[in-house]
TORPA-4810 file (N, C-alpha, C, O; in nm, 3 decimals):
<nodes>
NODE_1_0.084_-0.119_0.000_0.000_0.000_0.000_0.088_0.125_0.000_0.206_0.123_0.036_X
NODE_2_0.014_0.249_-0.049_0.091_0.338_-0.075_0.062_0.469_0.008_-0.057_0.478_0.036_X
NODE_3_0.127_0.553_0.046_0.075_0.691_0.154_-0.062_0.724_0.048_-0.173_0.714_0.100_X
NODE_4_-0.056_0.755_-0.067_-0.162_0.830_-0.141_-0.338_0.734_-0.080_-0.446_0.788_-0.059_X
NODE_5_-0.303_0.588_-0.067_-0.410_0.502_-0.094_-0.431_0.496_0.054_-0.546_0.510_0.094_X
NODE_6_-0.307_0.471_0.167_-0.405_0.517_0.293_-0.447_0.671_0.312_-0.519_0.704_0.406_X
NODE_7_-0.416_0.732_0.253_-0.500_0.883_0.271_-0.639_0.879_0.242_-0.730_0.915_0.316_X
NODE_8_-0.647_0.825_0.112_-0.787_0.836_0.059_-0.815_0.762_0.148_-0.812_0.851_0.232_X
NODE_9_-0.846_0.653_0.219_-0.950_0.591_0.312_-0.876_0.676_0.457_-0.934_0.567_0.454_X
NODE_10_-0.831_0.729_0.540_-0.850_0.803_0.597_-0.972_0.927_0.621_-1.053_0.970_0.704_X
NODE_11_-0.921_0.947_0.493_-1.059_1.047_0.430_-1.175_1.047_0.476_-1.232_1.119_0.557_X
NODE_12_-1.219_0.917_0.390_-1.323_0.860_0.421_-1.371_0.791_0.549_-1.490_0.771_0.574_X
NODE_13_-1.261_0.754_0.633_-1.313_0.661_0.745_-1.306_0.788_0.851_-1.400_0.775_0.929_X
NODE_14_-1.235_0.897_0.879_-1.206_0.944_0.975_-1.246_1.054_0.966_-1.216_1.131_0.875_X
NODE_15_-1.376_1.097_1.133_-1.484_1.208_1.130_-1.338_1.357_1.066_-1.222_1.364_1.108_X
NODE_16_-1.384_1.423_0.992_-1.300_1.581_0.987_-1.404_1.701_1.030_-1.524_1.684_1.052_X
NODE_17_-1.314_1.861_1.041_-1.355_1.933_1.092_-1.505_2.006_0.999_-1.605_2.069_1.034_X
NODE_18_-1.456_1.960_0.882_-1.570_1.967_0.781_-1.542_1.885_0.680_-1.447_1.808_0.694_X
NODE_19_-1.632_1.886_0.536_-1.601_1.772_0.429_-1.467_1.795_0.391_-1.396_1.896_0.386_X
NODE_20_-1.455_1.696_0.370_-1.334_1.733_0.245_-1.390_1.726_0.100_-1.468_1.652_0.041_X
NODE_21_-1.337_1.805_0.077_-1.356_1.878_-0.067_-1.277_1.771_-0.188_-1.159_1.738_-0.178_X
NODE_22_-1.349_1.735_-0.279_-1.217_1.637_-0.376_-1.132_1.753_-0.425_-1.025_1.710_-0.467_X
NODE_23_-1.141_1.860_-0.431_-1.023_1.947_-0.495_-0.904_1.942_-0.421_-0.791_1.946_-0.470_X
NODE_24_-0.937_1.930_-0.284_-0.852_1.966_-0.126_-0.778_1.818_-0.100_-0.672_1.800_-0.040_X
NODE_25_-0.859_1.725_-0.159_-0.842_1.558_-0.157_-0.709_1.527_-0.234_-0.604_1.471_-0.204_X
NODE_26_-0.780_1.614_-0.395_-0.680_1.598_-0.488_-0.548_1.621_-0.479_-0.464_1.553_-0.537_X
NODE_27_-0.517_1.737_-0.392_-0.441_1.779_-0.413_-0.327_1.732_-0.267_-0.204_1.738_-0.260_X
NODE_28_-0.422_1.689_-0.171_-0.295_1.605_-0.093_-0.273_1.500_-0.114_-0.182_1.464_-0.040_X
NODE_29_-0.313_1.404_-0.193_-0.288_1.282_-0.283_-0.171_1.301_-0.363_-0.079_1.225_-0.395_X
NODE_30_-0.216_1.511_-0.407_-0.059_1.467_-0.482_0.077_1.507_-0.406_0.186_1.524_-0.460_X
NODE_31_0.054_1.516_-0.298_0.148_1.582_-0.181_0.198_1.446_-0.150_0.314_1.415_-0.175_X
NODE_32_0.094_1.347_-0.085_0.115_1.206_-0.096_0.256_1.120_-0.157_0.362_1.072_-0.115_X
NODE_33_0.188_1.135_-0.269_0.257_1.068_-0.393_0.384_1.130_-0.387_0.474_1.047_-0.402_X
NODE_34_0.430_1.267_-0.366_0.546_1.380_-0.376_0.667_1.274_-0.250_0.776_1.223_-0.271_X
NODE_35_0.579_1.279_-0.123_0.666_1.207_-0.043_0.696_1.074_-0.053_0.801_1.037_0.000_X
NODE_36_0.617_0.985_-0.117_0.673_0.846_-0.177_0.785_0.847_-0.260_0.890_0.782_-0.263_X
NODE_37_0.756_0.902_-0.302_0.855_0.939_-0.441_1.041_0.971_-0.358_1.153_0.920_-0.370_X
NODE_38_0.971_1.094_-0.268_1.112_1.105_-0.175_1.126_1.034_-0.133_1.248_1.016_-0.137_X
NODE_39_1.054_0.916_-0.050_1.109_0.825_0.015_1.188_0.717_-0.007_1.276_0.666_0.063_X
NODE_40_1.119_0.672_-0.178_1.184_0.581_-0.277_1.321_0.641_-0.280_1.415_0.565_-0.254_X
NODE_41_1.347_0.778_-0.311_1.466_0.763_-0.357_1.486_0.815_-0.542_1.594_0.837_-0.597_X
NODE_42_1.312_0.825_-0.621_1.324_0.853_-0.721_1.346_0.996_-0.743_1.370_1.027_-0.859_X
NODE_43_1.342_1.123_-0.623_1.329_1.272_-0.683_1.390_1.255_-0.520_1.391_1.169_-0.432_X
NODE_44_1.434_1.383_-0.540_1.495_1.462_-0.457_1.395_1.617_-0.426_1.294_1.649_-0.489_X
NODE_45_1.460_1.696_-0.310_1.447_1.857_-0.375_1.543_1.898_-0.306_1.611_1.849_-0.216_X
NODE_46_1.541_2.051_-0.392_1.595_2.175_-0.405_1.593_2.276_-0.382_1.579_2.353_-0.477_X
NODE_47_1.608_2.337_-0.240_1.493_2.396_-0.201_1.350_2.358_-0.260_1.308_2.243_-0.270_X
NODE_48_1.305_2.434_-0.285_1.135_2.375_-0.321_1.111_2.320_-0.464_0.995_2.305_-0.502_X
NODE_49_1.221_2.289_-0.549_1.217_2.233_-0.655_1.243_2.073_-0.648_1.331_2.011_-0.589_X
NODE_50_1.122_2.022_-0.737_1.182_1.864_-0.771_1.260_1.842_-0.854_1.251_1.858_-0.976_X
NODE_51_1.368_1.792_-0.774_1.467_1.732_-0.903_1.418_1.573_-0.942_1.351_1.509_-0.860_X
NODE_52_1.451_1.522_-1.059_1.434_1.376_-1.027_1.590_1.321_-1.006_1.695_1.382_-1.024_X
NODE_53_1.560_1.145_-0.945_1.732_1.151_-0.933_1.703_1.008_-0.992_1.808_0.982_-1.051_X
NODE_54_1.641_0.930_-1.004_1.676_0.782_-1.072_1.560_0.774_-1.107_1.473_0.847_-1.058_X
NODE_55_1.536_0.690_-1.193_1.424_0.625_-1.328_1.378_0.461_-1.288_1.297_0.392_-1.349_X
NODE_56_1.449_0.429_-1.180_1.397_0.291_-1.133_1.251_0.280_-1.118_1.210_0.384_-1.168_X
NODE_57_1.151_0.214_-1.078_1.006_0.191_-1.041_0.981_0.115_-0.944_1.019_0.007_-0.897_X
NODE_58_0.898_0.208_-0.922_0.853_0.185_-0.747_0.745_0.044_-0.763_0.687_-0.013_-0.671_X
NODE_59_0.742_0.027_-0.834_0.643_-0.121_-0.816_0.514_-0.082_-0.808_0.435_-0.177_-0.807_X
NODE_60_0.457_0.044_-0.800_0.299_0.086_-0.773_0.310_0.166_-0.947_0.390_0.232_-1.012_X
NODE_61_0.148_0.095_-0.967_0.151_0.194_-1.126_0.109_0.353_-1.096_0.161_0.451_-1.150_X
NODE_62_0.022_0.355_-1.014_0.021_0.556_-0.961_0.158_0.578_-0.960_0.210_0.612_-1.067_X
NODE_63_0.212_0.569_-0.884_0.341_0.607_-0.796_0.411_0.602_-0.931_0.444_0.719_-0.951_X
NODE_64_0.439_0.550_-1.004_0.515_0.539_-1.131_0.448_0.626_-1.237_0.520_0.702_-1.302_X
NODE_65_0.344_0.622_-1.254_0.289_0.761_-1.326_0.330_0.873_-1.329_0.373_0.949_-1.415_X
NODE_66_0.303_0.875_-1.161_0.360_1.000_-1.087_0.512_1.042_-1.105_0.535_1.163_-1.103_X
NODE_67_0.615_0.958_-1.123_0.749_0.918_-1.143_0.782_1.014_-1.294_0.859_1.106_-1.323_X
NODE_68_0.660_0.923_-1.377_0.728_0.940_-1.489_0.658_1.093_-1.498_0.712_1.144_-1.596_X
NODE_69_0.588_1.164_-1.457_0.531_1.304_-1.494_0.629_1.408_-1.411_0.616_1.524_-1.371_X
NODE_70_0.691_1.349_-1.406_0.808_1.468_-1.292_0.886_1.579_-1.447_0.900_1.535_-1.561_X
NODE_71_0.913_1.679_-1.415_0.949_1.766_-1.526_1.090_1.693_-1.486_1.121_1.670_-1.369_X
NODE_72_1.171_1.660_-1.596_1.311_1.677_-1.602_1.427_1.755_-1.645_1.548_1.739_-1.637_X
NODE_73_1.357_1.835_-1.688_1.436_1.994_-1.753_1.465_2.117_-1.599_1.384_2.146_-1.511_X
NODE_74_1.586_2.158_-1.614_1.594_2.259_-1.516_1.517_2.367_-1.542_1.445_2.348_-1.640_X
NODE_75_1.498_2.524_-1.467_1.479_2.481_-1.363_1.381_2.384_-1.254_1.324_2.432_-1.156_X
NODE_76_1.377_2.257_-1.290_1.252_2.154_-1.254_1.133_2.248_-1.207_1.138_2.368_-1.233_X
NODE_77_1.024_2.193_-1.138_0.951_2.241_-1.118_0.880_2.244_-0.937_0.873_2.135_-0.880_X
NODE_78_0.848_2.326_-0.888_0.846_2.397_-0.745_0.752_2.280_-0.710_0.713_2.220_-0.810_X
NODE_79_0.705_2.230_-0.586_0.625_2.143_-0.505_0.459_2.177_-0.539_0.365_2.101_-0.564_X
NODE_80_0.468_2.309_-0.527_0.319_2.384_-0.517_0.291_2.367_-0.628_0.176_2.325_-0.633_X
NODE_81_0.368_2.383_-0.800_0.320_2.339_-0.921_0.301_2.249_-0.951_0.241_2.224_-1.056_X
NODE_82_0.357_2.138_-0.847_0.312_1.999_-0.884_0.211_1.935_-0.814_0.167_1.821_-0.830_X
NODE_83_0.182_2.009_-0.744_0.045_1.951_-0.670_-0.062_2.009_-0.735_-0.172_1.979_-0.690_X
NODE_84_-0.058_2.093_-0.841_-0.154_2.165_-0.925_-0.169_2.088_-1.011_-0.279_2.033_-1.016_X
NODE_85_-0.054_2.050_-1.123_-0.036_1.988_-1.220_-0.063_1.838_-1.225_-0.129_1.793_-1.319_X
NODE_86_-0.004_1.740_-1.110_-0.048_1.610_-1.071_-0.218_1.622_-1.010_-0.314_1.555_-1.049_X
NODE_87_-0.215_1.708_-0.926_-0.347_1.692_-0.839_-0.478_1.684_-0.913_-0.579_1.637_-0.860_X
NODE_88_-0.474_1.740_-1.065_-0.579_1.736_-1.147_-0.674_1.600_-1.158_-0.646_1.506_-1.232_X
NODE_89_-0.774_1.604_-1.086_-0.850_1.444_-1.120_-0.819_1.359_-1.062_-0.843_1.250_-1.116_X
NODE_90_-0.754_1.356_-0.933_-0.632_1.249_-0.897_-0.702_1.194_-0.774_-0.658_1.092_-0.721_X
NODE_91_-0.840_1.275_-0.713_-0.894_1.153_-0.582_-0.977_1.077_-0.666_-1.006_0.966_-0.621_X
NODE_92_-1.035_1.114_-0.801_-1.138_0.989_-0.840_-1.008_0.920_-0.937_-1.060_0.809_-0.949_X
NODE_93_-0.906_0.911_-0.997_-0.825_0.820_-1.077_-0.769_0.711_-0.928_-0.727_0.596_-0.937_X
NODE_94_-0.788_0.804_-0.781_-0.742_0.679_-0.728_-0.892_0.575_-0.660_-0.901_0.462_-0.610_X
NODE_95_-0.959_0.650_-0.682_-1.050_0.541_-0.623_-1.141_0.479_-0.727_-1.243_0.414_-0.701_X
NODE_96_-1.089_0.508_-0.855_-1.089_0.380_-0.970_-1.030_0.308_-0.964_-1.071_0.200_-1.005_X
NODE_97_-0.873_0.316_-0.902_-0.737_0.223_-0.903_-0.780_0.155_-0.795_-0.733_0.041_-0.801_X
NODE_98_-0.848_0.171_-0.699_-0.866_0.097_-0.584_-0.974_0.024_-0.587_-0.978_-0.090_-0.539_X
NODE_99_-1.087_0.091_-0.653_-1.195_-0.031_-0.674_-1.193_-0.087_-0.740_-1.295_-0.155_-0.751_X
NODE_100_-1.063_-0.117_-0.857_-1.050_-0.228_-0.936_-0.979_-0.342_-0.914_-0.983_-0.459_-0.953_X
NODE_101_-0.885_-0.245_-0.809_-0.746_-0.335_-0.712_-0.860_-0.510_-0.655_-0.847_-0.629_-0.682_X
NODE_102_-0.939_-0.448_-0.588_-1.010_-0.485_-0.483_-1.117_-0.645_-0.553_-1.166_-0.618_-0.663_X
NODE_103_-1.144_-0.754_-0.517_-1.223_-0.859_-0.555_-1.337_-0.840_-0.566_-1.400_-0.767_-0.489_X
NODE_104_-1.395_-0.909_-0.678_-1.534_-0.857_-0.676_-1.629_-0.874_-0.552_-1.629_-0.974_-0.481_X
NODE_105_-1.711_-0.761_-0.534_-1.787_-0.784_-0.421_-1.787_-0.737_-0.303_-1.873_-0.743_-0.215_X
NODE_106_-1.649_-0.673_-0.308_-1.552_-0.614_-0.144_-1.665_-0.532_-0.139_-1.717_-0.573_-0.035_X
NODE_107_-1.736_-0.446_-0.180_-1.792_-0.310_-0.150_-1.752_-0.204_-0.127_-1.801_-0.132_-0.040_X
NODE_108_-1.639_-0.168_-0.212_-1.505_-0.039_-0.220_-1.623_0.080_-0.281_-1.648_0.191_-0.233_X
NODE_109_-1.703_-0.007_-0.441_-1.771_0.088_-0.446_-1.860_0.179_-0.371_-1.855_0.302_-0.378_X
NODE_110_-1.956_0.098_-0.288_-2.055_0.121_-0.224_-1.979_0.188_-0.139_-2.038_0.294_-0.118_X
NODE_111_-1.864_0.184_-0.067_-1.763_0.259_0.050_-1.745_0.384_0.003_-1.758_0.475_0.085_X
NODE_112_-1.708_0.423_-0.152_-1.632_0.541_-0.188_-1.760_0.639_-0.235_-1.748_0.761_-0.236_X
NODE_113_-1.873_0.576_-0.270_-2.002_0.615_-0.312_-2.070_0.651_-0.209_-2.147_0.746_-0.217_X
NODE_114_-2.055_0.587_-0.106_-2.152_0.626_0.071_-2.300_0.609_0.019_-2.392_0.688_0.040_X
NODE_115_-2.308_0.471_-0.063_-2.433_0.458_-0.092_-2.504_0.398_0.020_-2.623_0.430_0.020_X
NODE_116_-2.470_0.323_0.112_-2.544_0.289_0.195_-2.482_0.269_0.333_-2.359_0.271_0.342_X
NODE_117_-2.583_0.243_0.480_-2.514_0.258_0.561_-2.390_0.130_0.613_-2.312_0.129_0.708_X
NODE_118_-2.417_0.023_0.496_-2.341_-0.081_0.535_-2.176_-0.104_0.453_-2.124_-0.200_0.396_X
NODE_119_-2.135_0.023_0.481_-2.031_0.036_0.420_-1.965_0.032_0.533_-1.845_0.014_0.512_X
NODE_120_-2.004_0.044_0.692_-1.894_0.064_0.794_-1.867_-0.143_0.823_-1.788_-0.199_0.899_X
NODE_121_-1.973_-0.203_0.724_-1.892_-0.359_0.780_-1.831_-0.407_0.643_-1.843_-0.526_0.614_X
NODE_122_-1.768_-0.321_0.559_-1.653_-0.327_0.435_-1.549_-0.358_0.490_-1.492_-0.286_0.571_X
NODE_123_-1.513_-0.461_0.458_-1.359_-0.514_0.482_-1.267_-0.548_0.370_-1.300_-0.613_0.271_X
NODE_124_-1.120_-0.484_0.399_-1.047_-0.510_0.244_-0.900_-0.495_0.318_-0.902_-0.457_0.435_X
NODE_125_-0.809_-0.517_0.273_-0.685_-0.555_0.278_-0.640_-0.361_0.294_-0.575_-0.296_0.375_X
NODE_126_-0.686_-0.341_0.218_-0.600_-0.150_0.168_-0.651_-0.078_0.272_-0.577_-0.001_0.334_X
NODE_127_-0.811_-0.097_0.312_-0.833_-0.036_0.401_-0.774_-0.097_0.588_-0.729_-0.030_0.681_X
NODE_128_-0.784_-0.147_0.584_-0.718_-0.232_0.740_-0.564_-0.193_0.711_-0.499_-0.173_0.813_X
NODE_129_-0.493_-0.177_0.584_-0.380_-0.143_0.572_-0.314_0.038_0.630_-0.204_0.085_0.660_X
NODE_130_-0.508_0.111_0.617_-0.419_0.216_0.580_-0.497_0.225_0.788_-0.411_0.221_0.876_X
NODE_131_-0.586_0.232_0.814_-0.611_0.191_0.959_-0.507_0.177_1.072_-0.447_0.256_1.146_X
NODE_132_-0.512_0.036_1.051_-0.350_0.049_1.142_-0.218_0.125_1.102_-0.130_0.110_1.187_X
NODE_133_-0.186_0.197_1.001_-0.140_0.326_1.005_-0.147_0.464_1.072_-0.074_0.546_1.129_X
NODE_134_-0.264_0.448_1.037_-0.364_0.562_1.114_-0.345_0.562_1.310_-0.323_0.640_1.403_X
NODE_135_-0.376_0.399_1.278_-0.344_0.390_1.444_-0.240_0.415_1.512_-0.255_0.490_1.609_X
NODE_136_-0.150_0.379_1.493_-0.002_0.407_1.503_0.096_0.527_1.524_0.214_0.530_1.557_X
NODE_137_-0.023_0.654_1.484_0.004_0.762_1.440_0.079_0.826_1.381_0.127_0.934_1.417_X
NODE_138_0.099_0.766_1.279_0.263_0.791_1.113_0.238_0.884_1.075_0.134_0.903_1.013_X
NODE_139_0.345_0.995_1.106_0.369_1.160_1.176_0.314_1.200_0.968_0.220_1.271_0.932_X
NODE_140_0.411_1.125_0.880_0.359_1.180_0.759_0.225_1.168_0.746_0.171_1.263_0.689_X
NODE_141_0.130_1.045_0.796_0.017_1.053_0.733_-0.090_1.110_0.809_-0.205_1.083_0.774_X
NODE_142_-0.066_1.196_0.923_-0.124_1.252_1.026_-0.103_1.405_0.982_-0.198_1.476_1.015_X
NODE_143_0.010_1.477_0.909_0.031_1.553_0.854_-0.021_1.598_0.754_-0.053_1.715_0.733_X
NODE_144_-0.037_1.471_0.659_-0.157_1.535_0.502_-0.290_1.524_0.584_-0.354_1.629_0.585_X
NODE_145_-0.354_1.403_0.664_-0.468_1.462_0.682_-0.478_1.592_0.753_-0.544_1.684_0.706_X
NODE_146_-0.402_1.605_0.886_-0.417_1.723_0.949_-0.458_1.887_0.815_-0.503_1.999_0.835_X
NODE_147_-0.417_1.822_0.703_-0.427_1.960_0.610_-0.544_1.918_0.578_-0.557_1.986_0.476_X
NODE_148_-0.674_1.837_0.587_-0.791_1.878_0.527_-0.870_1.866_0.644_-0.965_1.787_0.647_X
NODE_149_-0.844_1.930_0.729_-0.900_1.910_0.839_-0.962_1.767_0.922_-1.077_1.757_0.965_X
NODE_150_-0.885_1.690_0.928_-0.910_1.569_0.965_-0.819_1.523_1.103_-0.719_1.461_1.067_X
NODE_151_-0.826_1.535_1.228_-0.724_1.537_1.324_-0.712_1.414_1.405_-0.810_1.343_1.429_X
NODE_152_-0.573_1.385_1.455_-0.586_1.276_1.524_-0.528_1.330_1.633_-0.422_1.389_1.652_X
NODE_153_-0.692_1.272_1.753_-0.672_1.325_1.877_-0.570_1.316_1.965_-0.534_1.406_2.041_X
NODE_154_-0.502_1.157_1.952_-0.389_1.126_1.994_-0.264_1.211_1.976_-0.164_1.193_2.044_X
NODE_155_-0.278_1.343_1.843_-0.108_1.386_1.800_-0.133_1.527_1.794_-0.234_1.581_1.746_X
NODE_156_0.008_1.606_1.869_-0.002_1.717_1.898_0.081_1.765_1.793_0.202_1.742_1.793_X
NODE_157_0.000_1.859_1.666_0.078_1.943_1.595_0.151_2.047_1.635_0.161_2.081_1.753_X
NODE_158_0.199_2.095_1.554_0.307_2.262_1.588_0.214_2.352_1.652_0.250_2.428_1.742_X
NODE_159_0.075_2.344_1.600_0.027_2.425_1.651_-0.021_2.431_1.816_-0.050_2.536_1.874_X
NODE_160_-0.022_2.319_1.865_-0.039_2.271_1.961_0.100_2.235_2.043_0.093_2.166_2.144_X
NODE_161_0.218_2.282_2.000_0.375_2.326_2.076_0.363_2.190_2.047_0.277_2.194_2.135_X
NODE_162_0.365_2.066_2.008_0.393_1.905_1.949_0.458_1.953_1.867_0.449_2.068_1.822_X
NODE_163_0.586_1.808_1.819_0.629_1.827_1.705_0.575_1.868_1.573_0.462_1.841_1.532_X
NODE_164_0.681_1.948_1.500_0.612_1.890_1.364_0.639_1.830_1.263_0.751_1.843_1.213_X
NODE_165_0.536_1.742_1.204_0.525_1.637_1.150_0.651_1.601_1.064_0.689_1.699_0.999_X
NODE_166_0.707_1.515_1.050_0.801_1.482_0.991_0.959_1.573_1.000_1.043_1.593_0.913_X
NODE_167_0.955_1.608_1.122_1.106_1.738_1.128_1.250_1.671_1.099_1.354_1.726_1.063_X
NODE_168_1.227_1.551_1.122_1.367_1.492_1.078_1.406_1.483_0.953_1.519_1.439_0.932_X
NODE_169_1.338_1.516_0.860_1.339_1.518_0.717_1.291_1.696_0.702_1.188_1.726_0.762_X
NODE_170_1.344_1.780_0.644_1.283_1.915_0.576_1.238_1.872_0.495_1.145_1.944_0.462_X
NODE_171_1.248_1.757_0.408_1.151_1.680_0.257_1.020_1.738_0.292_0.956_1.824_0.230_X
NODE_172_0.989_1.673_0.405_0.855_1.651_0.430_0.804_1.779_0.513_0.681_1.787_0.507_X
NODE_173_0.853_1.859_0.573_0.804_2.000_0.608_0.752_2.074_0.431_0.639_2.103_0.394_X
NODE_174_0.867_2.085_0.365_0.885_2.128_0.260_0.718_2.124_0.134_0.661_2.212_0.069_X
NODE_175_0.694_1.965_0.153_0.610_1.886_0.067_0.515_1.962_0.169_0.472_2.070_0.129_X
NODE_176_0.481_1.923_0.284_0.330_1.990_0.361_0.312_2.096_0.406_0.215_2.118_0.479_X
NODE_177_0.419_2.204_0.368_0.430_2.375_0.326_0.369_2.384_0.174_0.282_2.472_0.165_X
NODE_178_0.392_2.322_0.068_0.338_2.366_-0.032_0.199_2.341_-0.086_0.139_2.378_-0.187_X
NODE_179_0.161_2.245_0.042_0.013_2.148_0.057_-0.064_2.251_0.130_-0.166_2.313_0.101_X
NODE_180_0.008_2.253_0.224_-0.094_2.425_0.290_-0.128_2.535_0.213_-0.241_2.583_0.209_X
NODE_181_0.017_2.601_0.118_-0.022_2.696_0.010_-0.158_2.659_-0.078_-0.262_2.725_-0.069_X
NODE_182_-0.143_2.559_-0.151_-0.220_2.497_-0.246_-0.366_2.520_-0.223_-0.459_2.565_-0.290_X
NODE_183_-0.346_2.462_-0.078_-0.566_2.455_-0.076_-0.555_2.582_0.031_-0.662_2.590_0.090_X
NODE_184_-0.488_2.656_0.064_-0.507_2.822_0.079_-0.603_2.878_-0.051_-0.720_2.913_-0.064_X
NODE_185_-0.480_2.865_-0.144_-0.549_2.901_-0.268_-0.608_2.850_-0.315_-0.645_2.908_-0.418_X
NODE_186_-0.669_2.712_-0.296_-0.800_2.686_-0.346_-0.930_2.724_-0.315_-1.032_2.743_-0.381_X
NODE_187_-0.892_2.733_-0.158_-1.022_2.813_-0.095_-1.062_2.934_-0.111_-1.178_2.966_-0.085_X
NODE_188_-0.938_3.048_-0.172_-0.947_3.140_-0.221_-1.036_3.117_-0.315_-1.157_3.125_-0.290_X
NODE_189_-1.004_3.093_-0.404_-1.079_3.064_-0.561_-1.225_3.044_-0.553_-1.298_3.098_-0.636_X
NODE_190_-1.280_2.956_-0.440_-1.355_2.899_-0.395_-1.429_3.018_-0.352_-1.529_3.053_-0.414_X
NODE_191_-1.378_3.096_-0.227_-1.482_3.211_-0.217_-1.506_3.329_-0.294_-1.606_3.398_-0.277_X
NODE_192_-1.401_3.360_-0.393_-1.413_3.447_-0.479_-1.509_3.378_-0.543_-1.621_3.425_-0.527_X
NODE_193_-1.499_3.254_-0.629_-1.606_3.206_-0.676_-1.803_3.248_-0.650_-1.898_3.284_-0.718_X
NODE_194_-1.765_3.200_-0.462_-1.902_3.246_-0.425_-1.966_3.377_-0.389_-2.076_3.390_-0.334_X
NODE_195_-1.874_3.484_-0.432_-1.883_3.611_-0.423_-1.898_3.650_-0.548_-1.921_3.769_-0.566_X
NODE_196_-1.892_3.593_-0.620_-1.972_3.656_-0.757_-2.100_3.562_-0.823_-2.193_3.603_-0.892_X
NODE_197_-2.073_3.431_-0.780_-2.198_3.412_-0.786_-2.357_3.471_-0.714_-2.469_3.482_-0.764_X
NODE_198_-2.306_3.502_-0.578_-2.402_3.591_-0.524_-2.445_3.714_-0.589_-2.559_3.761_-0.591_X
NODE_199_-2.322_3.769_-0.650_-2.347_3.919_-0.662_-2.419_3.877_-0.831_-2.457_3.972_-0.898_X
NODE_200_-2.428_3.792_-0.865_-2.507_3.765_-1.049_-2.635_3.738_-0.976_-2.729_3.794_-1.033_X
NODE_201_-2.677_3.662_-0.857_-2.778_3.604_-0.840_-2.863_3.741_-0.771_-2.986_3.744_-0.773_X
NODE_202_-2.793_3.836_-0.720_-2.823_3.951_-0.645_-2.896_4.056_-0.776_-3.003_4.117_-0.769_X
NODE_203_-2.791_4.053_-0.899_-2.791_4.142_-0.949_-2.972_4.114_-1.080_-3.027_4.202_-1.147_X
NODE_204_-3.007_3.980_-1.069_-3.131_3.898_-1.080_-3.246_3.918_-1.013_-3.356_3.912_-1.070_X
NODE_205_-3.227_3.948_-0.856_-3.318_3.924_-0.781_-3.369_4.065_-0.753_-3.481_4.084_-0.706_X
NODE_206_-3.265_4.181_-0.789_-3.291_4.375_-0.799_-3.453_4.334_-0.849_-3.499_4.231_-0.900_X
NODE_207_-3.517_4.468_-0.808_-3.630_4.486_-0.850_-3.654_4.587_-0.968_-3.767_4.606_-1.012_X
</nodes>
């Protein structure tokens, strides 16, 4: 299993401070994927640029996607552009990859769909995988959720004078600095969005 694939069922299994948004989803999936990648050993950074450093394969076809979409031309490309550029479409491409992973019948669909209430007795290998992760409290994967508002009561962030998440590595400060930028500015977008939709629906409703 991969950080990206226990995130997405995190997501889903674990109450947050509000929904998560698939844009907000998307885009720490691709934050996700950013730190696999460091961890493998296939990219490096640069200050906030990805370099890549070897062409080997990680054995996951996302993760290798992800691999092969890395810019390789200097000056590579910043963390925050690649969580734009990867993040496009990337919580439903993984929970196609996962409900196909999965035997017929598991009920991944019915889980990722919240079609019914008997999705909390779904049992599957990926999910129990990413769970006892969760349990454990694995500072990286407590870190991407902590960015969509999803908290684990057990772990005290920076903000809370606790470590922060991943300090033994700047990789990973680095990767969940440009994850914070990202859905900053998405939420931006988001309320500008709903500030002009009001003001068209306002400018309708004049007498």
């Amino acid at each position: 299993m991969t950080t990206p694939q226990d995130l997405l069922f995190v997501a889903l299994d674990v109450p947050a401070d509000r929904p998560v948004e698939q844009g907000d989803l998307s885009l720490a999936l691709a934050a996700a994927e950013l730190l696999d990648l460091l961890g493998a050993g296939v990219v490096t950074l640069r200050d906030d640029r990805i370099v890549p450093v070897s062409g080997h394969l990680t054995g996951d076809p996302m993760l290798d996607r992800a691999a092969g979409a890395v810019v390789r031309a200097e000056p590579y490309e910043s963390a925050e552009d690649w969580l734009w550029r990867r993040g496009d479409g990337l919580s439903a491409a993984y929970r196609d990859v996962l409900e196909h992973a999965e035997p017929p019948g598991s009920g991944l669909r019915q889980l990722f769909r919240r079609a019914d209430r008997s999705v909390d007795r779904i049992d599957s290998e990926a999910r129990r995988h990413a769970a006892g992760r969760w349990a454990r409290h694995e500072p990286v994967l407590v870190g991407l959720a902590a960015a969509l508002g999803i908290e684990d009561p057990e772990h005290r962030g920076p903000e809370h004078g606790g470590p922060v998440e991943g300090a033994e590595d700047d990789r990973v400060a680095v990767a969940l600095a440009a994850l914070g930028e990202a859905l900053t500015e998405l939420e931006g977008v988001r309320q500008r969005r709903r500030i002009e939709e009001d003001a068209f629906d306002n400018v309708w409703r004049a007498p």
